[in-house]
N, C-alpha and C positions, 0 to 999 in steps of 0.2 A: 498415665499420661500417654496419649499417641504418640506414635513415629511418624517424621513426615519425612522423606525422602524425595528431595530433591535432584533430578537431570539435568546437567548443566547448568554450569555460575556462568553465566552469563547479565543483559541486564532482566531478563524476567526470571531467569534462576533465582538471586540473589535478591533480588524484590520477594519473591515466595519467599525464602529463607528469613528476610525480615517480618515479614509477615506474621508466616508459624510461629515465630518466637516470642513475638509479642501477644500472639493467643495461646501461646501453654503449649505447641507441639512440644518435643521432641527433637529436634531436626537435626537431620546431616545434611549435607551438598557433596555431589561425585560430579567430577566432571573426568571423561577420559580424555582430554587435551590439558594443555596450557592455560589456566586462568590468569586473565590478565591482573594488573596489581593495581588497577584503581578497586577491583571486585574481590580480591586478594584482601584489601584492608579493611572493605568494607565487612568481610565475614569475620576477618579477625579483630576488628575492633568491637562489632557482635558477640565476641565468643562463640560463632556455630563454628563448628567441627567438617571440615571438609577433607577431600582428597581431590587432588591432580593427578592425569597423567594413567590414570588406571580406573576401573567400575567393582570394587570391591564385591561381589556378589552376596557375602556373609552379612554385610554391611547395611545391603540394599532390600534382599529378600525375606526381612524379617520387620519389611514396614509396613502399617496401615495405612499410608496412602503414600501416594507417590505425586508427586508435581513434573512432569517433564518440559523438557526445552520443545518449542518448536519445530528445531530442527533435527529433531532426531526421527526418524522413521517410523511409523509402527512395526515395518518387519524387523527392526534388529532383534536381533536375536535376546538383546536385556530383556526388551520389552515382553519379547513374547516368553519369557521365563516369568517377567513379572506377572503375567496375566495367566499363565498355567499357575501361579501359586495363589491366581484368585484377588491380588492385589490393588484395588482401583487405582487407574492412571486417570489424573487431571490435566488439563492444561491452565496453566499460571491464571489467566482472565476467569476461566471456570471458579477457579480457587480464591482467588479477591472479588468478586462477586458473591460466593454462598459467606464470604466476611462482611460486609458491605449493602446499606440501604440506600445507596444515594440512586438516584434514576438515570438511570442510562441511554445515549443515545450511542449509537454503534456504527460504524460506517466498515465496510468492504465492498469490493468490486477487483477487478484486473486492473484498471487503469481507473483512477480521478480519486479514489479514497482519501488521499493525504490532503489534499488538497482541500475537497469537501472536510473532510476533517476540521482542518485547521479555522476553512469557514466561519463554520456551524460554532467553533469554538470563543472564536474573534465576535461573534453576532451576538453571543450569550455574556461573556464577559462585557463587552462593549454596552449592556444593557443593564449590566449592574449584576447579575446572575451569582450566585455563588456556585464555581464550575472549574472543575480540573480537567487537563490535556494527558490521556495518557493510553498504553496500549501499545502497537506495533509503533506508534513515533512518541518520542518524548523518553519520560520514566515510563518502569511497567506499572499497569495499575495495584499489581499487589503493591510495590514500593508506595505507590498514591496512598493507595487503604493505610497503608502501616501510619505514613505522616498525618494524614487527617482528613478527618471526612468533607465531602464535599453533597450539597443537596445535590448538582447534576454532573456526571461522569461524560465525557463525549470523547470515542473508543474510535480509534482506529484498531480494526481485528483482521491479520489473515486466516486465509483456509486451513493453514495449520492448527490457528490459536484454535479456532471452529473446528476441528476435529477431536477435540477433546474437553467440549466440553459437554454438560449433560442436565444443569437447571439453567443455563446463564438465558437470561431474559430482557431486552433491551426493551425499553418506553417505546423507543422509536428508532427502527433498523432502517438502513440506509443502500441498496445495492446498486450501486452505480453502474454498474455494465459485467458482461463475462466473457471475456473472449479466450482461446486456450495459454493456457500457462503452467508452468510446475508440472506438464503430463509425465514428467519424469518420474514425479513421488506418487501419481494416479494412473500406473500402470499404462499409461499411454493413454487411457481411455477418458475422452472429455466429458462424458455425464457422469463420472464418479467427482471430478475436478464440478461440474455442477451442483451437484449433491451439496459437497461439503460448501460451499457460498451458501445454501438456500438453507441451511444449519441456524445461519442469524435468524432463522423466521420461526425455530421451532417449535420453542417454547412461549411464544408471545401469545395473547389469548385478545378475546374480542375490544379491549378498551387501550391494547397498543395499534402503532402506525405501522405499517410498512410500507416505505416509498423507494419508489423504484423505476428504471428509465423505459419507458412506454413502446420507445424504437427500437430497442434492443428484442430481436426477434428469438435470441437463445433466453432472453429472462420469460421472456411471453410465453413460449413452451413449456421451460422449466413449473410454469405458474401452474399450468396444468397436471402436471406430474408431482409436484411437491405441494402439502396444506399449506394453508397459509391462514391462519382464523385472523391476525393481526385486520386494520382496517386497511384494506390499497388505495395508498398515494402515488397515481403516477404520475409523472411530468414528458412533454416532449416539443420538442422541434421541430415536429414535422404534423402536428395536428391536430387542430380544437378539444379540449377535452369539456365533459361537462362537468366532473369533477378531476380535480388534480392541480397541475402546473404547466401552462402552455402559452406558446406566443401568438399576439396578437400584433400584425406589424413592427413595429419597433418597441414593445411593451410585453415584460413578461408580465402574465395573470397569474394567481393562486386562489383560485376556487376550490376551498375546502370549507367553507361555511357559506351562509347567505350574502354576508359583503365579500367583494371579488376583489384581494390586495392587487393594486398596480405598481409595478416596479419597471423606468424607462430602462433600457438594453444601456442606455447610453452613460447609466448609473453605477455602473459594474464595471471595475477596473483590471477585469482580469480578460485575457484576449482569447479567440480561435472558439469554434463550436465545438468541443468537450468543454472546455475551461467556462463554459456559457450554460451546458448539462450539469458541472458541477456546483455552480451559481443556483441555479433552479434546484438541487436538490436541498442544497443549503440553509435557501430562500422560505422553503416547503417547511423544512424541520423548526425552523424556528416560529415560522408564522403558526404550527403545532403547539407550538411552546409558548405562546400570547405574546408575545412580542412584538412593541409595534413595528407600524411600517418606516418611521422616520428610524428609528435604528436599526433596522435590516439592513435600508438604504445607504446609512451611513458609513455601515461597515463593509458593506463592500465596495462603494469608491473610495475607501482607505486599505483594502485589502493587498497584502505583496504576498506574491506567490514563494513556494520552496525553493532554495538552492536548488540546483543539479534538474531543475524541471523549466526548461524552454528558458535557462539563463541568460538574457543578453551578457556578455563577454564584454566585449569592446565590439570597435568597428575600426579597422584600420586600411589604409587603402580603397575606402568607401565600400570593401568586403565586411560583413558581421559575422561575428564569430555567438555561435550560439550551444551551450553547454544543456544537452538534454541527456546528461548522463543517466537520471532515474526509469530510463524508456527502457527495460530488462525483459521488455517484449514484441511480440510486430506489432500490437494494436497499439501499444504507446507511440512507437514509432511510426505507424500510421499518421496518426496526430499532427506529429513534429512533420512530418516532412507535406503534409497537406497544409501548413500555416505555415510553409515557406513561401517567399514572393521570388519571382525569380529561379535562375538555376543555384543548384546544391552539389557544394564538394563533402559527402557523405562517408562521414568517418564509423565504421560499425565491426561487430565481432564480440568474441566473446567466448563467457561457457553457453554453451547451446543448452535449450530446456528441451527440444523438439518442436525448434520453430520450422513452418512450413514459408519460405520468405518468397514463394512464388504471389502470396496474397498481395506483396506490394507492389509487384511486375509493372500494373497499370500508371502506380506512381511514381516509381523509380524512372520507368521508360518519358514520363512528362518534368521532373523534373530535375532527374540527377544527372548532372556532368560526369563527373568522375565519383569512383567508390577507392576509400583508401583501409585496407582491412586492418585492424586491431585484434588478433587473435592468438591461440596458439594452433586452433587448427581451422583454417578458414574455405576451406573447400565447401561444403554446402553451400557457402554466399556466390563463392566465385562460379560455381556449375548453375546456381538462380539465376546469374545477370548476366554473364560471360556473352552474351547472345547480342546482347541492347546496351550496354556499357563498353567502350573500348577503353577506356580508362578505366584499368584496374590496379590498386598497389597493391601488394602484402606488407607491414609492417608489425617491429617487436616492442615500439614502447612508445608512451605517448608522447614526446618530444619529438620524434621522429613523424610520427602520424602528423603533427599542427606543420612542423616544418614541411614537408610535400605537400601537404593544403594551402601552404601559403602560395604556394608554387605553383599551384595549378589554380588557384582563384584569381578572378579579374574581379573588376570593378563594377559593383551591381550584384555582388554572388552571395552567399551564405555555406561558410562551414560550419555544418552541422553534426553537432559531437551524439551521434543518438544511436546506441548499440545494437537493440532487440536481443542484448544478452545479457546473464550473470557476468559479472566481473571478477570471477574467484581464480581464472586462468592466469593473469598477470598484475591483479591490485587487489588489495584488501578487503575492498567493499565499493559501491556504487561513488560514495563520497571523495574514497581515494582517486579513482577514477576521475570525477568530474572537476577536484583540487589539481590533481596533477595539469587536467588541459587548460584551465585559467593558469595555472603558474607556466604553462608553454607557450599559452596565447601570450601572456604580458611580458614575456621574454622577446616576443618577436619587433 
């Protein structure tokens, strides 16, 4: 019987763990933190065997394969003992995938994945589709594979997941844009962080799709430097294509066969030009996928976007409180504060990835009133804007932050909750972050 060994119980840990067990591993599960007790009961209702709190080496070093969490590093130092003993490390997607025939559609990018995800998801089921949601949002897909197959898989993946993997093969990859992000885990350096995005493309061969955003001038290089045998779909906004996905006045087109689907702009219930990039790439995958154009159609003027991404809040004081807590970079936050109307009392901060925030200078200086910080250490923002902002706060928690935005918004304005950072210096995760500011907005 193999060993499989699993990094981190988390939920794509713990999905692997299910996994292996039901194909005849072996398995343990280490995690060196605290596992939580909803994943606690799930291994022990399982029977697999774990440890908390510690990386047993005796434990780990004597597996034929390894599953690791995402977020663990390749340079720890486990990992790189796992790999001197010769060990393959997969990553969870890698791993429910070589399980798994269903057809894959895969979505990453910096900014619009989830979104497009969810899409693509809503447009397949909405069509009758037998189609599970899983990957970086939802369950992990190993937990998917373990409960039950599905004909079509539709993946949100990050660069993480993509770094570890080495058959995984999507129908149809999906890269929504690439701006920098994570340079902290890519040595600083943005064409390793390019790399592993163009990793969805690698394994795809001449009778898969890969579509991808046309304006993006970091994918268009990348295109050059990275294979790509998949077929390219591009789509864009800013110019006729003669095949792909592009606008025609107020009509987007999909030209990828002989008839040319028409989809009105005015069909699409989701707002701003990313949120219109990630309609078009949506729109693409599925028209891929034979589906007609009356449910394309359909499901995206029923489409509701994610919590925590360009949330309207309320509106109180004829001020709108808007929760974009999921912006954990500048180009999200680009987004958000380019589909503000009006001035913005700009709530931002965080853990820093190596954001450069001089990039929003042009938009800060056109539309932000006051910047009120959320951080633990917020100096990079303040030495950005200090120059074009006279309004600057520091604050330590978000009750504090809504209440001085109340304070300083007039009538006609928008607080905008959108960080350009991780959230790991003062809240759990993105979620906690974006719950805590609706629970301080509806306080007010």
């Amino acid at each position: 019987m193999n060993r499989l060994v699993i990094l981190g119980a988390g939920e794509s840990g713990v999905g692997a763990a299910l996994l292996g067990m039901q194909k005849g591993y072996q398995v343990f599960v280490s995690d060196k933190g605290e596992i939580a007790e909803i994943f606690k009961k799930q291994l022990q209702k399982n029977k697999i065997p774990f440890e908390s709190g510690q990386h047993s080496e005796l434990m780990i070093l004597n597996a034929d394969l390894v599953v690791k969490s995402p977020g663990i590093p390749d340079k720890s130092p486990l990992v790189q003992k796992i790999l001197a003993h010769h060990i393959p490390i997969i990553s969870e997607i890698e791993f429910a995938a070589t399980e798994s025939d269903e057809k894959i559609v895969a979505i990453t990018g910096s900014n619009g994945k989830t979104t497009t995800t969810l899409l693509i998801h809503k447009i397949l089921k909405d069509a009758g589709y037998d189609v599970t949601l899983a990957g970086n949002i939802g369950d992990s897909y190993a937990k998917s594979v373990a409960e039950k197959k599905h004909e079509y898989a539709v993946l949100e993946v990050s660069s993480f997941q993509l770094d570890g993997i080495k058959t995984f093969k999507p129908h149809i990859a999906v890269l929504t844009n690439i701006t920098p992000d994570h340079l902290d885990r890519y040595d600083y350096q943005f064409d390793k962080y390019i790399a592993s995005k163009f990793r969805i493309a690698m394994n795809q061969t001449e009778t898969d799709f890969f579509i991808y955003d046309a304006d993006d001038e970091v994918i268009r290089a990348g295109l050059e430097k990275h294979q790509v045998r998949a077929i390219k779909v591009p789509f864009s906004i800013k110019k006729k294509l003669n095949y792909g996905t592009y606008l025609d006045k107020q009509n987007m087109m999909i030209q990828t066969s002989e008839n040319i689907l028409t989809i009105p702009q005015e069909d699409i219930s989701l707002e701003g030009k990313h949120n219109l990039k990630n309609a078009m790439a949506a729109a693409t995958a599925a028209h891929l996928l034979k589906i007609r154009k009356e449910n394309i159609r359909e499901s995206m003027m029923y489409f509701e976007n994610v919590p925590h991404r360009m949330e309207k809040v309320s509106k109180i004081g004829g001020v709108t409180y808007i929760n974009d807590s999921k912006a954990t970079n500048i180009n999200s936050t680009f987004y958000a504060l380019d589909s503000v109307n009006g001035q913005a009392v700009w709530i931002v901060g965080g853990q820093d990835k190596g954001n450069d925030y001089h990039e929003l200078l042009p938009l800060v200086n056109e539309k932000v009133k006051a910047i009120i910080c959320l951080g633990l250490d917020n100096s990079k923002i303040i030495n950005a804007y200090q120059n074009i902002i006279d309004l600057m706060v520091e604050t330590q928690s978000m009750e504090e932050a809504v209440r001085m935005a109340y304070q300083l918004a007039e009538k006609g304005d928008t607080v905008l909750l959108s960080p350009a950072c991780a959230s790991f210096d003062l809240f759990k995760n993105y979620e906690d972050r974006g719950n805590q500011f609706k629970e301080a907005v509806n306080k007010l």
